[in-house]
N, C-alpha and C positions, 0 to 999 in steps of 0.2 A: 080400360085396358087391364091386361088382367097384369100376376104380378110376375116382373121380368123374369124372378128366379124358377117358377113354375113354367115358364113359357123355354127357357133353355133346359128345364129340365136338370137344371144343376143347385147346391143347398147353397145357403147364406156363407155358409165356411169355404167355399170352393177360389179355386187360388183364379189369378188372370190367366194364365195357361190353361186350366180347366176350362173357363170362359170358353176364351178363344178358340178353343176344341170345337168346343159344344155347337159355336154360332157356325164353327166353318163347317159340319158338319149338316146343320138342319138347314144352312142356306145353300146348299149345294141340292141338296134332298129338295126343297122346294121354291127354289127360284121360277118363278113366273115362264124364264127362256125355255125350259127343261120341261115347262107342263104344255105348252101350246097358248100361252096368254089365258092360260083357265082362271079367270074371278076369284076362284076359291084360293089357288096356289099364291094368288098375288095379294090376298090378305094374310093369309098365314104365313108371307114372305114379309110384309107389312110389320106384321106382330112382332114377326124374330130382329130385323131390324131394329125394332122400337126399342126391344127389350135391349138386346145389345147395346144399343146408344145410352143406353143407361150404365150397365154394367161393366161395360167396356172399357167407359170412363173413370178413373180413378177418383177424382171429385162429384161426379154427380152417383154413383154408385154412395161415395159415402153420405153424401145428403137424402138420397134416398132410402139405407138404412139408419139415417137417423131421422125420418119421416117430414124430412124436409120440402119433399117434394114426394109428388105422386107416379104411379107408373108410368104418365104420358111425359114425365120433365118437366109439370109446371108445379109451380108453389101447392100447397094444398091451399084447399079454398077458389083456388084459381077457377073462374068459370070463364072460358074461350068464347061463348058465345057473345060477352060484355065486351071484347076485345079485340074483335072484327075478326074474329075466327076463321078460319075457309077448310074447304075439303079439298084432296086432291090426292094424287100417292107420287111414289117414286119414279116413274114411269110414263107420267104426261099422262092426260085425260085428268078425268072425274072420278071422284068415289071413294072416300077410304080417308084414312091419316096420310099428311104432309110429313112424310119421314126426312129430316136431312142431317148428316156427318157434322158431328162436332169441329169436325176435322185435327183434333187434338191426335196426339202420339199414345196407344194404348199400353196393354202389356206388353214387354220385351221387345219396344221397338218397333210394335205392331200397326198399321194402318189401317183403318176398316176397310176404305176403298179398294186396298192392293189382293185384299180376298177375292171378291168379285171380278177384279183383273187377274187372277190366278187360278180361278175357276172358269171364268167364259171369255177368256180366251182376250184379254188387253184389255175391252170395253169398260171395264167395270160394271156390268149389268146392259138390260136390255135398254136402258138412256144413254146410252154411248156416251157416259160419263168420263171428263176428261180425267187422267191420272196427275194429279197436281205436283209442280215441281217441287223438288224441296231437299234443302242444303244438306252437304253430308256432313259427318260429325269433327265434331271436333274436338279434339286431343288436350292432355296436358303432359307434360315433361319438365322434367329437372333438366337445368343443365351449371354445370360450375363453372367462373369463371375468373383470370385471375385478378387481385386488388388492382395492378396497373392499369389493364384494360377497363376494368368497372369504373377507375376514376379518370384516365385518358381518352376514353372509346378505344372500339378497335373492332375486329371479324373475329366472329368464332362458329368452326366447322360443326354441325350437328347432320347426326344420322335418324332421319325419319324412320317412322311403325314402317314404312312398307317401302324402305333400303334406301331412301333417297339420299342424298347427299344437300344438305342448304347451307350456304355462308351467310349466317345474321349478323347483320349489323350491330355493335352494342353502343348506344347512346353517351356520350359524357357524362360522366356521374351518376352512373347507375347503383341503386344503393342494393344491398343484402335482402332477396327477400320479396323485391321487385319483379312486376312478368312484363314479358316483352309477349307481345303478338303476332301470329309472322299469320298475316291475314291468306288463304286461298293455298295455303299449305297441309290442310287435314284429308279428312276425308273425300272421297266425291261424291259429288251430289245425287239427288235420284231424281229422274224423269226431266233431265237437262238443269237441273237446278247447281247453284256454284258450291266448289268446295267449301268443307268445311275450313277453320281456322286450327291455330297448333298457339297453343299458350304454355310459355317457357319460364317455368317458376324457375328465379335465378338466387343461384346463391354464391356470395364471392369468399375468396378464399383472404383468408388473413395472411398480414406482410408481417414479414421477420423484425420490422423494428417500426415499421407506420401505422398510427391507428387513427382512424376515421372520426370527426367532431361535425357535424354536417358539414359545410363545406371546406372545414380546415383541417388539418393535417396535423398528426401530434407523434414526438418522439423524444426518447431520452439518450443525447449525446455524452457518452463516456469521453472526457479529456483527464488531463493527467496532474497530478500535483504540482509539478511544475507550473503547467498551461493556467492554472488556478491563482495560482499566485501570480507569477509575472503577466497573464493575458498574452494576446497575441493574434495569431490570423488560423481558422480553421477550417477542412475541408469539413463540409455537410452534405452527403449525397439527398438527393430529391427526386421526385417522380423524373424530372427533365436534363438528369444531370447533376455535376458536382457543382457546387458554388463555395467562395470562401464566407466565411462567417467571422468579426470580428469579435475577442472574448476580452473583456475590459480584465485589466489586474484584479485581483484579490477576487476572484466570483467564487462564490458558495455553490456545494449544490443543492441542485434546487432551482437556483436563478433561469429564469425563461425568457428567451430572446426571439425576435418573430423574424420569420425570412417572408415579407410579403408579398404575396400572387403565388407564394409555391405552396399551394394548399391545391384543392379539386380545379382543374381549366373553369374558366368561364363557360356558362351552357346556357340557353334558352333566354330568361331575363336575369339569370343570375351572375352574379360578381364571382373573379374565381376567390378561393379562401388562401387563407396564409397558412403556411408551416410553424408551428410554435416549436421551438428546442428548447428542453430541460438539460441543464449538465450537469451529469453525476460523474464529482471525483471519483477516479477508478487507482485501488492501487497496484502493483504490478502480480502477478500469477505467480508466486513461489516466495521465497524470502529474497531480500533484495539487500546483501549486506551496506553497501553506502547509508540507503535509506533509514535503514535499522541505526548508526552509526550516526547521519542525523539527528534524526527523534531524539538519542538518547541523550547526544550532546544538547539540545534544543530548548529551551527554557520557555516554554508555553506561560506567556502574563494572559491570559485570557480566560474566559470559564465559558463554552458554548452552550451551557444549559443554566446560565443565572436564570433565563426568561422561563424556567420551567417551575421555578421556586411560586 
């Protein structure tokens, strides 16, 4: 066979669009259907196929400029006859090269067969070549959602490429980052073939005072000088609500106390996590004359940095 790029009449440089020209082009001009079954039209219809099967394809085009293979797609060296060989053509009967579709996706989405269906009229060629089915595309999208929802589940409303409206389910404990798949929601398909899929790169949004430890839960509780010294009972908001939180006398901060099961729900095989609380004394926002009056009266026997000596 001679060599594909000669046979399309296009150079080694020439893009898949050029290709594709080139082949829709010479195989319109000499399809077999278009000449009356003339011998002659149905080898050089033969040829331009081959060629194209070569170059059409994105991989065997490159192994073929890089003489990996020969004009017909076998190895070099390859002798067909060692290998139970046969003649035949596209077309049924005898005579000629066994041309068939890679059936791979070419330039720009392109299909060999849908040429031949686009030119004579559905068949794909004078073999009443079926148009094979095959799924439509599939998408990806961002979509935000908030930290509650990420770590309690919940629905969140998206608007599909082409207006839909879909209510996705979100999973318990979906983390930052994660795609969910919303199967039979993309594209549609071609020649009865099913939708494509819609994959929903997620990103969740950060909470004002929660932060995420895999499945636990971490924050720092401002209590008060008082609360620090005497201890006492305090309210701690959670994903699920307020609970009280006991705070022992004399707590430093710093001291970290666990509210357990109020970390991420239970999901799938996993255990839910716990909420860790840090309490940082806070003192009050302005000057606070008792306080001040305090302190000053105050006789500190203590040194809180001997351990830094």
């Amino acid at each position: 066979m001679r060599d594909p790029y000669d046979i399309l009449g296009v150079s080694k440089g020439a893009s898949e669009a050029d290709i594709k020209k080139a082949f829709r082009s010479l195989a319109k001009k000499h399809h077999p259907d278009t000449k009356g079954g003339d011998a002659t039209a149905q080898k050089k219809f033969q040829e331009i196929s081959g060629a194209y099967d070569i170059l059409g394809d994105k991989e065997k085009r490159a192994k073929f400029d890089r003489g990996e293979i020969d004009a017909s797609g076998n190895p070099r060296g390859f002798d067909p006859r060692s290998h139970g060989g046969f003649e035949g053509n596209p077309f049924g009967g005898r005579g000629g090269f066994q041309h068939t579709w890679s059936g791979g996706e070419t330039a720009e989405g392109f299909h060999p067969e849908d040429i031949l269906s686009e030119l004579f009229g559905g068949g794909g060629g004078g073999g009443g070549r079926r148009r094979r089915a095959r799924p439509g595309e599939t998408y990806e999208m961002s979509v935000t959602v908030s930290f509650a929802d990420a770590a309690k589940g919940g629905t969140r409303r998206v608007y599909m490429p082409d207006g839909r409206e879909v209510d996705v389910r979100i999973p318990v404990g979906l983390r930052d980052g994660q795609q969910i798949r919303l199967k039979g929601q993309g594209g549609e398909g071609r020649n009865g073939g099913p939708r494509g899929d819609i994959l929903l790169n997620v990103a969740v949004s950060p909470h004002p005072y929660l932060t995420r430890d895999s499945n636990d839960l971490r924050m720092d509780l401002p209590i008060t000088l008082q609360e620090a010294v005497l201890g006492g009972k305090i309210t701690v908001p959670t994903l699920t609500g307020s609970v009280a939180l006991s705070v022992a006398a004399n707590s430093n901060s710093g001291t970290v106390l666990r509210l357990k099961g109020k970390g991420i729900p239970a999901h799938g095989n996993e255990a839910a996590g716990n909420l860790y609380v840090k309490l940082v004394v806070a003192l009050p926002d302005g000057a606070d004359a008792e306080l001040r009056k305090f302190a000053e009266s105050w006789t500190a026997n203590y040194n809180p940095r001997a351990k830094l000596r």
